[in-house]
C-alpha positions as CSV (number, residue, x, y, z in Angstrom):
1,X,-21.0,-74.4,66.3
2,X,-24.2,-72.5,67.0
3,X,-22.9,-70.7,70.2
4,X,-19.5,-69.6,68.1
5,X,-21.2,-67.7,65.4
6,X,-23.1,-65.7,67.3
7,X,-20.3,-64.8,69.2
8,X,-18.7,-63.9,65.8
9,X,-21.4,-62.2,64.4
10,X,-23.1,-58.7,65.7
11,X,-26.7,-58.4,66.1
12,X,-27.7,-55.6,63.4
13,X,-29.5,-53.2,66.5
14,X,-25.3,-52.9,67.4
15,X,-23.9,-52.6,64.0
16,X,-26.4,-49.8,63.1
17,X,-25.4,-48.2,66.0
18,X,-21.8,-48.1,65.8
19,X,-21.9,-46.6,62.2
20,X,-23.9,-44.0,63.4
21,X,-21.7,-42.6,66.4
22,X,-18.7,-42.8,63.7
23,X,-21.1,-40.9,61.7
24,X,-21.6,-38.1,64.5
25,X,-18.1,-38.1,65.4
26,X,-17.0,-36.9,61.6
27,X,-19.6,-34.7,61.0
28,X,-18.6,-33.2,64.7
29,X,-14.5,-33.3,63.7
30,X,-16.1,-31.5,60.0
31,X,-18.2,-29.0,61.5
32,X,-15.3,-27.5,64.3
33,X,-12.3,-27.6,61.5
34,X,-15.3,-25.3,59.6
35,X,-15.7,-23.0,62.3
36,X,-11.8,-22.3,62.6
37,X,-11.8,-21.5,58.9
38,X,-14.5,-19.0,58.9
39,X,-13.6,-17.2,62.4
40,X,-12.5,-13.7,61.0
41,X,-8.3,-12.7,61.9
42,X,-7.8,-10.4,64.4
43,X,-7.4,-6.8,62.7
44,X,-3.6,-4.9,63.7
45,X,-4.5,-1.8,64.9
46,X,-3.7,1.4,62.5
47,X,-0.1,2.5,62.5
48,X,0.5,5.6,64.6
49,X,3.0,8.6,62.8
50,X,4.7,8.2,66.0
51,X,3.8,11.8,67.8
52,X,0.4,10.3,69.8
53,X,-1.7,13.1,68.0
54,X,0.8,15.7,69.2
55,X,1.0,18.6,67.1
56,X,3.6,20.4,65.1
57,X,4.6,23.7,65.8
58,X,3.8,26.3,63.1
59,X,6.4,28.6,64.1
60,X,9.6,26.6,65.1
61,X,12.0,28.1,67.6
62,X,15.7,26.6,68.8
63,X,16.1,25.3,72.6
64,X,19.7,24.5,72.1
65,X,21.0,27.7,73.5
66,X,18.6,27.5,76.4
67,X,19.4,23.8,76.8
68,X,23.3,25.0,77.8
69,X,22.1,27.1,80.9
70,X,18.4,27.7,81.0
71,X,18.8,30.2,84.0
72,X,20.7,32.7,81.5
73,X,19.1,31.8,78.2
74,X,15.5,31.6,78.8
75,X,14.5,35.0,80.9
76,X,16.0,38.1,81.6
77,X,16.6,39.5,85.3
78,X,13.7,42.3,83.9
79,X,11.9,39.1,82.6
80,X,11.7,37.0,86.0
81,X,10.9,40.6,88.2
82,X,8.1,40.9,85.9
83,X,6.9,37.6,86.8
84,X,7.0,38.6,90.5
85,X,10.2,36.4,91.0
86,X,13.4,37.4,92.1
87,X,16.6,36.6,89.8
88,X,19.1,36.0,92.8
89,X,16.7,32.7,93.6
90,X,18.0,31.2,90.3
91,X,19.0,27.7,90.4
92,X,20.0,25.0,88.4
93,X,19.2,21.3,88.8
94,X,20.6,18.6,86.5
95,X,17.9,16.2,84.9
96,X,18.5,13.3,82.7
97,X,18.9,14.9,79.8
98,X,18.9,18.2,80.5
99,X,18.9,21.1,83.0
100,X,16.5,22.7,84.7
101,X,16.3,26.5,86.5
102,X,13.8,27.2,89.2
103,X,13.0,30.7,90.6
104,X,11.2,31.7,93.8
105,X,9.7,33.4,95.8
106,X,9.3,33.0,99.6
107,X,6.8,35.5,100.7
108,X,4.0,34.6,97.8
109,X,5.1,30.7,98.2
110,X,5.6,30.6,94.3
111,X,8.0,28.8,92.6
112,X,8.6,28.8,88.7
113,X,10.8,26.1,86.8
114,X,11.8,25.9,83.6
115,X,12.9,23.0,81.3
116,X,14.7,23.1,78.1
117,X,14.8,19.9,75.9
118,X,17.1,20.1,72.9
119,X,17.2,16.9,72.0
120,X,13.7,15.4,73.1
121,X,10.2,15.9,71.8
122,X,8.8,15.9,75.5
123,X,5.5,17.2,73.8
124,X,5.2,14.0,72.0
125,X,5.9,11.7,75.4
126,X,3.3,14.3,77.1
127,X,0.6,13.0,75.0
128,X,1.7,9.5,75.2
129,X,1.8,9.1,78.6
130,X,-0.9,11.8,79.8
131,X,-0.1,11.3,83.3
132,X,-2.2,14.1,85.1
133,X,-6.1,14.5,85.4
134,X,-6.3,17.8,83.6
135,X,-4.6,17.7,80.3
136,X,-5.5,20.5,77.7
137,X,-4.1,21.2,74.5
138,X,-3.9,24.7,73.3
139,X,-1.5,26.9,71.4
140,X,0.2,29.9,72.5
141,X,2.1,31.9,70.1
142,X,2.3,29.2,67.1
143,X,3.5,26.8,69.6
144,X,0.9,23.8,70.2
145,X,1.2,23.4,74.6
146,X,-0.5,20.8,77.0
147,X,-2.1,22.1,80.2
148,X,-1.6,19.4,82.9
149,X,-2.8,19.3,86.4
150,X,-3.8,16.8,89.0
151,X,-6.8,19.0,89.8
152,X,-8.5,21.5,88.0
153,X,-7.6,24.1,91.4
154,X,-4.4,21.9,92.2
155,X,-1.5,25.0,93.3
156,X,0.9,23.8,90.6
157,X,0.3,24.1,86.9
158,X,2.7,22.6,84.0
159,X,2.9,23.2,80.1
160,X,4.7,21.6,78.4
161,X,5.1,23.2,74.7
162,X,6.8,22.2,71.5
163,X,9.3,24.7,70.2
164,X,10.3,22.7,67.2
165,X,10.0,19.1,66.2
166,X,12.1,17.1,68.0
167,X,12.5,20.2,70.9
168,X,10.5,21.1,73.8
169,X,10.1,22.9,77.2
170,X,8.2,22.1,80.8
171,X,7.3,24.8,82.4
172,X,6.0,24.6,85.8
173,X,4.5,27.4,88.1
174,X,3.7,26.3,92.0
175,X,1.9,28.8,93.9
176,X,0.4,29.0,97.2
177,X,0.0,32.5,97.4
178,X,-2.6,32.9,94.7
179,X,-1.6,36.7,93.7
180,X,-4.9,38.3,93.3
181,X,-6.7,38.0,89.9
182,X,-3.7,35.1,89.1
183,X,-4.0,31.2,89.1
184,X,-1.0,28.7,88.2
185,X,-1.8,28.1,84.8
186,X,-2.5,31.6,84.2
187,X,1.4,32.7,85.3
188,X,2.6,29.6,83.5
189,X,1.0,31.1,80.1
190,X,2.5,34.3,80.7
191,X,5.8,32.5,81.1
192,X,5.6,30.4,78.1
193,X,4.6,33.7,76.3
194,X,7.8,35.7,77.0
195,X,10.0,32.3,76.6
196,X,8.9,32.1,73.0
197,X,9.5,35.6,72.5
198,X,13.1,35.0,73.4
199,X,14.2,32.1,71.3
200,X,15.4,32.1,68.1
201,X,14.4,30.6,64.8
202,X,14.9,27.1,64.1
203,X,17.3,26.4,61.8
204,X,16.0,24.6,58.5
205,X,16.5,21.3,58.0
């Protein structure tokens, strides 16, 4: 009889200790379900307005005539000569989305493009994407532009300027030539300059 109640029975050294690890165990159980209470939500990052910190233009100006033939709409034959280019190197190559007309000019080794998009606010997926080294925003005329290079004395120089909200052009100037007292970005500018002065007003929306 002796030998089965202690077999029944737990000395009080055990019993003490058992209630104390189910002790530890709840307080452990308590403390983490705490923790994941208190840890602060992740905060959502601030809504964009959609343009990447692109600017407006102040002065808005319509591509959709230059978007139908870029080679007759954008410069004059006195226009491209100016430029040092020659207007029988005109050329048209079709983009997605659009169409593009490239000049040149085979004893400097320049080459001038030109981009018209009508229907595309390129200057908006310019400063998302910002896929050169060099990128610089500027403004030329009222139009707010990107300089973009993939070397600050790279030969080829592209801006890309907003005409109007929701409309853009590229322009890209390669040279290898380097005309005296000229640099890529610098014949770009002047190219941009006279563009703007050829298109028209924006209509009002």
């Amino acid at each position: 009889m002796a030998s089965a109640r202690t077999k029944r029975s737990m000395p009080p050294t055990a019993a003490g200790s058992a209630f104390v690890s189910r002790r530890l165990v709840l307080a452990l159980v308590i403390l983490t379900a705490l923790c994941a209470c208190s840890t602060a939500p992740t905060v959502p990052p601030p809504p964009t307005d959609g343009r990447f910190g692109a600017p407006l233009p102040t002065s808005s100006r319509d591509l959709r005539r230059a978007a139908e033939d870029p080679c007759e709409n954008m410069l004059t034959d006195q226009q491209v000569i100016a430029l040092g280019l020659a207007p029988t190197t005109a050329r048209i190559v079709d983009l997605p989305g659009t169409r593009q007309c490239s000049w040149s000019d085979e004893e400097q080794r320049q080459t001038l493009s030109l981009a018209p998009w009508a229907e595309r606010d390129l200057l908006v997926d310019t400063y998302r994407t910002r896929q050169l080294a060099v990128f610089r925003p500027d403004e030329i005329a009222g139009a707010p532009v990107v300089y973009q290079q993939s070397a600050p004395s790279a030969p080829a120089c592209t801006i890309t300027a907003g005409a109007a909200q929701g409309q853009a052009f590229e322009t890209t100037w390669y040279s290898l030539g380097r005309a005296a007292g000229s640099t890529p970005c610098e014949s770009a500018r002047r190219t941009v300059e006279t563009v703007l002065s050829n298109l028209p007003p924006a209509p009002q929306k």
